[in-house]
GUGUZA-619026 format. One record per residue: x, y, z of N, C-alpha, C, O in turn. Coordinates in steps of 0.02 Angstrom, whole numbers, plus 50000, padded with zeros to 5 digits. Example, Ala and Ser with C-alpha at 12.3 -4.5 7.8 and 13.67 -1.06 7.14 Angstrom:
BEGIN
506604971650390506154977550390506604983550390507124983450423 506424988850354506844994750357506455000250394506705005750402 
This chain:
BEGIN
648266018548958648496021348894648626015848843648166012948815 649166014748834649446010948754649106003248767648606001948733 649275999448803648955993448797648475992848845648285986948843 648215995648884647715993548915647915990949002648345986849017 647535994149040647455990449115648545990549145648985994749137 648545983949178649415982049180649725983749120650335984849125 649435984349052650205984549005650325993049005650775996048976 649805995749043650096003949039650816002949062651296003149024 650846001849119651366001249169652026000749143652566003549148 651775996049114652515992049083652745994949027653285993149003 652336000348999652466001148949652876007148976653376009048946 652656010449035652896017049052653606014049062654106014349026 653546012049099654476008749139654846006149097655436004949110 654646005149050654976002048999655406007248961655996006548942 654976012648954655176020648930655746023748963656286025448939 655516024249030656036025649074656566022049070657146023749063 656376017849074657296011249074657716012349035658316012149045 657276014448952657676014248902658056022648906658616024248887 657556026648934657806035248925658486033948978659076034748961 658216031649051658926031249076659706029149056660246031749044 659386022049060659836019449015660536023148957661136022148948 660136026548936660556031048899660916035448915661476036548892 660566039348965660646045248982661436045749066661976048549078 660966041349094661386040649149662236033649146662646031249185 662026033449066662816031849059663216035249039663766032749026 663126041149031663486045848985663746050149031663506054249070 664416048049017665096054349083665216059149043665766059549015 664606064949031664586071348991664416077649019663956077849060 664656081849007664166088549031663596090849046663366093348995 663246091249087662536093649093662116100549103662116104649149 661836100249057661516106249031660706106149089660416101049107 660466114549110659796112849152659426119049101659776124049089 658906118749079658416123749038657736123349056657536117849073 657296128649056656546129149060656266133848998656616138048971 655726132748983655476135348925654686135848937654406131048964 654286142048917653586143448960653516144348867653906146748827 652896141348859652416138748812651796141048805651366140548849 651696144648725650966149248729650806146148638651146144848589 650066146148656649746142948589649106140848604648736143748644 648936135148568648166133848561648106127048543648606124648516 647586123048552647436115548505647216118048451646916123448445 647396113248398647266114148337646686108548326646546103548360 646396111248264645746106648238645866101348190645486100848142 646356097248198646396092448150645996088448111646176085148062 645356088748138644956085248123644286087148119644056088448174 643906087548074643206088548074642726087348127642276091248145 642866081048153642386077048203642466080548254641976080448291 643266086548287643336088648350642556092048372642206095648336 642426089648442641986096048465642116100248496641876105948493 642626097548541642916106248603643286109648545643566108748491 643056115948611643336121848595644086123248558644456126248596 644346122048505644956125948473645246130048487645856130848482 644746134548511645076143548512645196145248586645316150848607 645156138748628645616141248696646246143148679646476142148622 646646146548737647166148548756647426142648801647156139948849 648316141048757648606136748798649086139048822649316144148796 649446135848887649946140748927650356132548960650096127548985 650966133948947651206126848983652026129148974652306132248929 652376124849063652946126749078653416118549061653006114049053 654006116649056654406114349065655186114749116655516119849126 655296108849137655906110649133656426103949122656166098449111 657086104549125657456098949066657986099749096658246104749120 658186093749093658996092749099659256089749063659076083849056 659826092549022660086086748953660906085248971661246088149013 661096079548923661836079348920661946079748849661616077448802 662496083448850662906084348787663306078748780663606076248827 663306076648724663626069648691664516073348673664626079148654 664936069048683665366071748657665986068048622666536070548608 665736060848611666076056048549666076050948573666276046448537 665836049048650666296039748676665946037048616666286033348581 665366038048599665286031948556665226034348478665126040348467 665286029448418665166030748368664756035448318664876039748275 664236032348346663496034448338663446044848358663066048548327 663846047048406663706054548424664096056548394664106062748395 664506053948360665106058248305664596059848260664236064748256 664656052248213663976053348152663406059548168663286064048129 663226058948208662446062248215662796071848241662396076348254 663486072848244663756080048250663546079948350663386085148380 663586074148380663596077548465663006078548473662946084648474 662326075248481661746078848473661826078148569662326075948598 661116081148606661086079148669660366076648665659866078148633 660566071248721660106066048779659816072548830660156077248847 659186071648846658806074348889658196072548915657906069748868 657796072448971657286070649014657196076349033657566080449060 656376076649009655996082349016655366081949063655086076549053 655026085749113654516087749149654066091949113654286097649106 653516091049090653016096649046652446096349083652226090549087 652156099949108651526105149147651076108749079651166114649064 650676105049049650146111549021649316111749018648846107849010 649426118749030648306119549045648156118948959648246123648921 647976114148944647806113048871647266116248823647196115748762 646836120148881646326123648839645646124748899645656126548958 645196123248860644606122348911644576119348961644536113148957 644576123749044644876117549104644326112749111644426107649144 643586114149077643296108449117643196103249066642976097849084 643346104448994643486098748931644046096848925644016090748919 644606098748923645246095848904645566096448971645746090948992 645706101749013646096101649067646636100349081646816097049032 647196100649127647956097949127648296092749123648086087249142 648896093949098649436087049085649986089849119650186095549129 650246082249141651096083049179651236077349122650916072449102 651886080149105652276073549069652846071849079653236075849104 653016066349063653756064749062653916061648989653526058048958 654606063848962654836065648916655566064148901656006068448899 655646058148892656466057448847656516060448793656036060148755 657176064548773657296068748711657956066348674658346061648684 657926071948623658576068848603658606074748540658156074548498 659026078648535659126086148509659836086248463660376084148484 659736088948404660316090348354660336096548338659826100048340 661116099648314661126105148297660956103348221661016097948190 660736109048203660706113548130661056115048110661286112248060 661326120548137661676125748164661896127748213661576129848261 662536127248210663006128848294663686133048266664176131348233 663456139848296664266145048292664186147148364663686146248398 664836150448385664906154048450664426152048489664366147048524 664016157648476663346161048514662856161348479662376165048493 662866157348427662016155248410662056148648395662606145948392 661616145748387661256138848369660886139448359660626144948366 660456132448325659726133248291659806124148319660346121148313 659056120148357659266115048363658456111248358657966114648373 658406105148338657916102348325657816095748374658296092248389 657316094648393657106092848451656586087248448656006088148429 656916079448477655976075948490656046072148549656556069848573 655496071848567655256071748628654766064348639654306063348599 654896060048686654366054848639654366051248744654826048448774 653756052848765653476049248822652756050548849652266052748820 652856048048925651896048048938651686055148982652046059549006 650916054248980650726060649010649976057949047649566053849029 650016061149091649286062149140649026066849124649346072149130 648356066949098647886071649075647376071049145647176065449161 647196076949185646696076749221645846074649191645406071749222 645826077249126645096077349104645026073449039645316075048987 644646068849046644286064848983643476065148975643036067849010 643456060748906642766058348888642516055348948642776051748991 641856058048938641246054548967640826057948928640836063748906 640236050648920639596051848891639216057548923638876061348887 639256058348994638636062449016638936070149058638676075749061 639666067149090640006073449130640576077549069640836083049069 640596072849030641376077148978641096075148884641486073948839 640666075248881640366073348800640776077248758640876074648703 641166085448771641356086348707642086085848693642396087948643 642286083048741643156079948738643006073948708642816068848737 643096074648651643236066848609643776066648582643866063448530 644206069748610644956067648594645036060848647644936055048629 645216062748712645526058948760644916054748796644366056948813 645116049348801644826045148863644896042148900644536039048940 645676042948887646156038748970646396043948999646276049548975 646826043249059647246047049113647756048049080647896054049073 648136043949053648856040849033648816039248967648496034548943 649236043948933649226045948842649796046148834650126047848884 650186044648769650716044948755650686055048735650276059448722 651356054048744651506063448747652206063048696652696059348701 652056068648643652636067448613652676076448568652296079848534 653316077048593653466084948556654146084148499654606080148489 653896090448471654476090648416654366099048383653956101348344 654886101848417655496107248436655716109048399656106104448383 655826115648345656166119048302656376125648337655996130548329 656976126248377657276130448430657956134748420658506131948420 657886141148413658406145848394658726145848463658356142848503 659536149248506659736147648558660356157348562660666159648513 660346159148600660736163748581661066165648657660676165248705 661696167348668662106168048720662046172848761662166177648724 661976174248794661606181748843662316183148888662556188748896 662636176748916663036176548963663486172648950663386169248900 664166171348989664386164748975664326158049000664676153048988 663616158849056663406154549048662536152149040662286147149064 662206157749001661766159049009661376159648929661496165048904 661106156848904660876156948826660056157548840659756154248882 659716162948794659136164548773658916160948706659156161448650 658226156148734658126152648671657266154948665656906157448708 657116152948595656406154848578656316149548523656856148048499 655696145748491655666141348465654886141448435654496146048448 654736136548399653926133548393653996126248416654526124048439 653446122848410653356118348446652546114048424652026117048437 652516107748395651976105448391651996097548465652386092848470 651406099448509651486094748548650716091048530650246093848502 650746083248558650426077848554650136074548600650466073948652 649366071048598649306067448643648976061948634648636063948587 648776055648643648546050448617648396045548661648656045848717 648046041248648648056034548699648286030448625648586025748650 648316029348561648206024448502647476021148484647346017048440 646966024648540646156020648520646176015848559645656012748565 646736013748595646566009748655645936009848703645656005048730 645796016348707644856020448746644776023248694645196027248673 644176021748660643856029348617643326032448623642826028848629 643256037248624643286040748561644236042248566644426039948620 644586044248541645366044748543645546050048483645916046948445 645446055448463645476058148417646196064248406646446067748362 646306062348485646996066648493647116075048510646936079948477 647316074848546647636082548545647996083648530648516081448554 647966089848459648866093848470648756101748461648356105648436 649266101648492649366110048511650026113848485650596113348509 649826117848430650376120548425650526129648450650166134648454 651316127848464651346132848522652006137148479652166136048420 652406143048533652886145548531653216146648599652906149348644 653796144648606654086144948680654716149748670655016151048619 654836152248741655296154048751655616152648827655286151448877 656336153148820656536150648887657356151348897657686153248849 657636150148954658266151248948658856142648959658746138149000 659186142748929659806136148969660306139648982660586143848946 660526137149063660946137249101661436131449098661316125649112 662136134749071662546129049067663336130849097663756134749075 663346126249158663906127449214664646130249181665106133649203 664496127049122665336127349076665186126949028664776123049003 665596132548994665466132948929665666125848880666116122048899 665346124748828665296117848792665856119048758666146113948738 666126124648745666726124348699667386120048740667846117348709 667346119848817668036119448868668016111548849668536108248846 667326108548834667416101048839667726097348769667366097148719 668296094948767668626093448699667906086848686667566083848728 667896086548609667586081148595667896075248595668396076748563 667966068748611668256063048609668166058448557667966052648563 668366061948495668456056348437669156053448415669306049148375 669376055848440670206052848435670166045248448669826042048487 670786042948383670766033048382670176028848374670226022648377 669286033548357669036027348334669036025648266668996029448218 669086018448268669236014948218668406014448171667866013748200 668466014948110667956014648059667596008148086667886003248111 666936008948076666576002748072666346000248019665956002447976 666675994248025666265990447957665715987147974665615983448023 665235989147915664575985247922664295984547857664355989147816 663885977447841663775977047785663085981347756662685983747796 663025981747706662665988747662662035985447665661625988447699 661755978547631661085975547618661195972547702661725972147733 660575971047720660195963347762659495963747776659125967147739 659295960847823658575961947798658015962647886658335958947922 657715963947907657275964647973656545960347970656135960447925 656525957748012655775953548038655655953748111656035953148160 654885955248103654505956848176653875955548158653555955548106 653725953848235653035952548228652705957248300653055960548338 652075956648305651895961548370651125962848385650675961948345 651065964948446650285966048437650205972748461650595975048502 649615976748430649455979948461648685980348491648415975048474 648165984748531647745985348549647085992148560647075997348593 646605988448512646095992748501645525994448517645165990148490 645195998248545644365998348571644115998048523644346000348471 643345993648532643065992348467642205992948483642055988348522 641685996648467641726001648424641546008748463641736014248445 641246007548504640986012648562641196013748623641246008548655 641346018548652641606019948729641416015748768640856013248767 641786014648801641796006248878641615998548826641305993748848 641875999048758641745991948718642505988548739643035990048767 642235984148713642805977948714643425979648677643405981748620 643985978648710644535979548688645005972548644645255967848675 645045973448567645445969148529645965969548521646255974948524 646455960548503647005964148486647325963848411647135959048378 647685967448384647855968248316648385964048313648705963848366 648665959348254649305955248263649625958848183649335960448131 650335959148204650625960448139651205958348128651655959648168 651335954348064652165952248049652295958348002651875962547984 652935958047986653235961047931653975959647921654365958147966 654125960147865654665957647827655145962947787654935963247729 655655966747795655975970547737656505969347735656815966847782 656805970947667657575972847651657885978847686657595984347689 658535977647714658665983847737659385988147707659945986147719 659275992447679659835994547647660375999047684660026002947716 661086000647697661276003347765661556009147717661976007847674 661266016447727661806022047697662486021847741663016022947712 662476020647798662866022147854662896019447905662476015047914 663326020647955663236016448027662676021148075662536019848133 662446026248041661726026348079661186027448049660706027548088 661006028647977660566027547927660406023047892660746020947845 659676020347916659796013347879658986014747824658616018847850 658806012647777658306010847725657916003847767658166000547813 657376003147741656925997847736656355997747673656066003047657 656235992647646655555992647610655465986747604655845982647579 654755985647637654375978147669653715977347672653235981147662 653755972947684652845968847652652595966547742653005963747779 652025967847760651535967647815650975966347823650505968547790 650945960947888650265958547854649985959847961650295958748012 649105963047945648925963447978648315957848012648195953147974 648015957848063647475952748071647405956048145647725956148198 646595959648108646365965148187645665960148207645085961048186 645845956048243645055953748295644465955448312643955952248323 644655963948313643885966148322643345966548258642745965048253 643915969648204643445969248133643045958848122642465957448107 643425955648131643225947448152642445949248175641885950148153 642775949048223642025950048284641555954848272640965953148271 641695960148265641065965548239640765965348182640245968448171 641075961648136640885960548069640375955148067639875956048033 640435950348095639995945648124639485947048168639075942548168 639325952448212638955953948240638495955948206637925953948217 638685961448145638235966648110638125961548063638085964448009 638065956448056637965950948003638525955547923638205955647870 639185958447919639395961747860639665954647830639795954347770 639715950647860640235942847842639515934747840639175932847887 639515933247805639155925947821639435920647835639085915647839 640215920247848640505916547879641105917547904641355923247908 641415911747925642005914247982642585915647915642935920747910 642585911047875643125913247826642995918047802643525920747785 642515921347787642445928347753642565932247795642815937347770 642495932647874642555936747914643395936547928643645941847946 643905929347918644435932147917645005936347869645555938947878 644545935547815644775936147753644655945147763645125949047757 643905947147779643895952847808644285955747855644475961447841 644445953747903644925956547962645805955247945646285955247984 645785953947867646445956547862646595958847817646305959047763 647275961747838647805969747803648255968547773648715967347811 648515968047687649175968147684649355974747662649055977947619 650055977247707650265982547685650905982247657651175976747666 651385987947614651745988647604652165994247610651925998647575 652625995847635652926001047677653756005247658654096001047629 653896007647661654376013747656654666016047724654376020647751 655146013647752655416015847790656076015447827656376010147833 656386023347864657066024247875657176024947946656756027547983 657716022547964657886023448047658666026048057659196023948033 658496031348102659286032248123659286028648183658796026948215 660016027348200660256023748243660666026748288661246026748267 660596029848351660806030948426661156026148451660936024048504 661816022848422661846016348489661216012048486660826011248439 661226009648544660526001548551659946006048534659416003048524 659926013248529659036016448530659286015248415659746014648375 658586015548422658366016248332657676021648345657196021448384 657856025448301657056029948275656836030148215657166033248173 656116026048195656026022348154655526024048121655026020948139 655406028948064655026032148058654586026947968655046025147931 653846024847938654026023247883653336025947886653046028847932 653046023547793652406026247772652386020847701652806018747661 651686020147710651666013947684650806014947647650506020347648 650496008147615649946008847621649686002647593650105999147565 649116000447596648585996547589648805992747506648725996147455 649015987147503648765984347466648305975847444648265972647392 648055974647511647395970147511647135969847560647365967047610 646405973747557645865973447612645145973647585644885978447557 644845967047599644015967447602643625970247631643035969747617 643825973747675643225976547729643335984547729643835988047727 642495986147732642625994247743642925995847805643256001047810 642865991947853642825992047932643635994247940643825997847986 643905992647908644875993847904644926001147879644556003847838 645336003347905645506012847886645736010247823645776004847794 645926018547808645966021247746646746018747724647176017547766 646876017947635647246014147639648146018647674648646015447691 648106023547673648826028747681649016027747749648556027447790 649516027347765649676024747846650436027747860650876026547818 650576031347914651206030447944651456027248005651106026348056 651916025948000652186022548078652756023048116653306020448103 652606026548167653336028948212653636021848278653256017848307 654106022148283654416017148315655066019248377655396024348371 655096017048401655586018348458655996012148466655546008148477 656466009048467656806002948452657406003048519657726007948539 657415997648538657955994648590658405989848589658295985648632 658875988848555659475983348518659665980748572659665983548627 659895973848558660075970648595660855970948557660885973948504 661715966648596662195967748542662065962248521661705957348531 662515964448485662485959048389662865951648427663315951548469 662505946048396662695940648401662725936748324662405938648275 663105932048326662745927148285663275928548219663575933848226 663455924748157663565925348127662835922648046662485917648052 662805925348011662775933147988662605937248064662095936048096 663025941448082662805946148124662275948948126662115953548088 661745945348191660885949648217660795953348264660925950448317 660655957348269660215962548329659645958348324659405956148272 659415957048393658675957748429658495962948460658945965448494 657795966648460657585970548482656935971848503656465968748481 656885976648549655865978648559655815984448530656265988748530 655415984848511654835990748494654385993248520653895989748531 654385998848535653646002848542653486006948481653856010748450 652686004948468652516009448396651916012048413651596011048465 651806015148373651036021648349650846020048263651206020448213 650396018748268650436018548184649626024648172649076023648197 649766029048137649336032648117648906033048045649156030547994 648276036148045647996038847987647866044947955647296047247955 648176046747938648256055847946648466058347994649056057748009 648016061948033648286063548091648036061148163648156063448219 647576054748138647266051048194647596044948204647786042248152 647696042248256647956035648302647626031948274647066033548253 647986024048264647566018948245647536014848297647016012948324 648226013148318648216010748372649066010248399649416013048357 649376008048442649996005048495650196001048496649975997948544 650605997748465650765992448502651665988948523652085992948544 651795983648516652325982448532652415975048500652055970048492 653205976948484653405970648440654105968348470654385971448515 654375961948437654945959948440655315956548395655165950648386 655825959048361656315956248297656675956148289656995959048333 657025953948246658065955348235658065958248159657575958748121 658675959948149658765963148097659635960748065660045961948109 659915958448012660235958248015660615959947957661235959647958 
């Protein structure tokens, strides 16, 4: 999947470490729910060739914890819950697209919370085993997928209503995801949007558990500082079973803090993808190496906000193109999602170090994965 060969691996465990991590420190209540899933893949794209108009059918099931103040960060955010999810779905056509098992760190806020209803919003961000991919000659019209191992990522708009006292009826929509980043291509993605319904079972009612915000003290933190990272990610270049490049990227922003978990960014990025180098030179598009590096690079400029979980950050920005020679480079509009892992603050001016895992997209297609490391301070 995301980087290729061994860095799948690492990239998975890395996921896990960080979902645990979170999850299994938290001396909170635990919630168990399943939810059965009906819908279809959608056609995002012109180029799709399978079938659209299958029927999708896929089960879950979840175990979450309810947050209930130890730390700062779950006050701010109203108590949201931590959860690790199992997802099972027949995605459409079994002998083009075929099944996924996933695994799934979450992380869920109310809307809306009275008595016996809620309304709660939901994302979901880990990997998945797809039984069926591209091939030229046995699977030609799956040109979405062409690895085993795709990043899997959902996001949940979920009504919740009380049946019992300990027993709540929920129903929702649901757009789910699948990707490698173009690490194998063709990579064009699956998503499926669905409607679920399902029930959570919860041992004790959430009202019995007092929240624990009592005595914390305000945090001070300063309003401006600024973030730097650099990182690579990795791309197939240009045809199925081609050579795999890698993309390098710094970037630089100001970071403005609304809050101790809302923070601003707007920053300048500079890309340098290897394969455009090399392919550009192949097809003779460059007559020399300096034109060809001058070609294989990106500066972008970007827009973007992160809330802050404790050491997790979710890092969402959108940005776009402002210097590129080559057609060979996408289009200039770009977004980029991030998953972030803090290290604590050292140092005076006070820094976080951290990793990243990212996705950076073009519409609604993958560009590519990769992974970075920076401080922010």
């Amino acid at each position: 999947m995301i980087m290729g060969n061994g860095k799948n691996y690492f990239v998975f465990f890395l996921l896990l470490f960080l979902g645990a991590n979170i999850l299994i420190a938290q001396n909170t209540p635990v919630l168990i729910e399943s939810s059965t899933y009906f819908g279809s893949p959608l056609k995002h794209s012109p180029k799709i060739l399978y079938d659209t108009r299958r029927f999708s059918i896929g089960q879950d099931v979840e175990i979450q914890w309810q947050t209930l103040g130890q730390k700062k960060w779950q006050e701010k955010h109203n108590y949201p819950r931590l959860g690790l999810q199992v997802l099972f779905m027949n995605i459409g056509e079994p002998d083009t697209l075929g099944i996924s098992l996933g695994i799934l760190p979450n992380i869920s806020f109310y809307l809306i919370q009275q008595a016996k209803y809620n309304v709660r919003f939901q994302f979901s961000y880990g990997l998945a085993y797809l039984n069926k991919r591209y091939h030229d000659i046995d699977n030609p019209l799956n040109n979405a997928i062409s690895s085993s191992i795709n990043a899997n990522v959902m996001v949940k708009l979920e009504n919740q209503f009380q049946v019992h006292p300990k027993w709540w009826l929920k129903f929702g929509a649901n757009l789910i995801h699948y990707s490698n980043g173009a690490n194998k291509i063709p990579n064009l993605g699956i998503n499926i949007g669905t409607f679920n319904v399902g029930l959570s079972y919860r041992p004790k009612p959430l009202d019995d558990f007092a929240k624990e915000t009592a005595g914390i003290v305000r945090f001070n933190y300063s309003k401006w500082g600024g973030d730097l990272q650099m990182g690579v990610g990795y791309r197939e270049r240009e045809e199925a079973r081609g050579p795999i490049y890698p993309i390098y990227n710094v970037a630089g922003a100001v970071v403005y803090r609304l809050n101790l978990t809302n923070h601003m960014r707007v920053g300048v990025e500079y890309e340098y993808n290897k394969g455009v180098f090399d392919f550009g030179k192949n097809i003779f598009l460059f007559n020399n190496d300096e034109e060809a590096r001058q070609g294989a690079t990106r500066w972008n400029v970007f827009y973007a906000h992160e809330f802050r979980f404790g050491a997790l950050g979710l890092y969402l920005a959108m940005g776009s193109n402002i210097y590129k020679k080559s057609q060979l480079l996408n289009a200039n509009i770009f977004n980029k999602y991030s998953v972030r892992y803090y290290l604590p603050t050292v140092g005076k001016p006070a820094t976080s170090f951290y990793a990243s895992i990212n996705i950076k997209t073009n519409s609604t297609i993958a560009e590519y994965y990769s992974l970075s490391f920076g401080s922010t301070f």
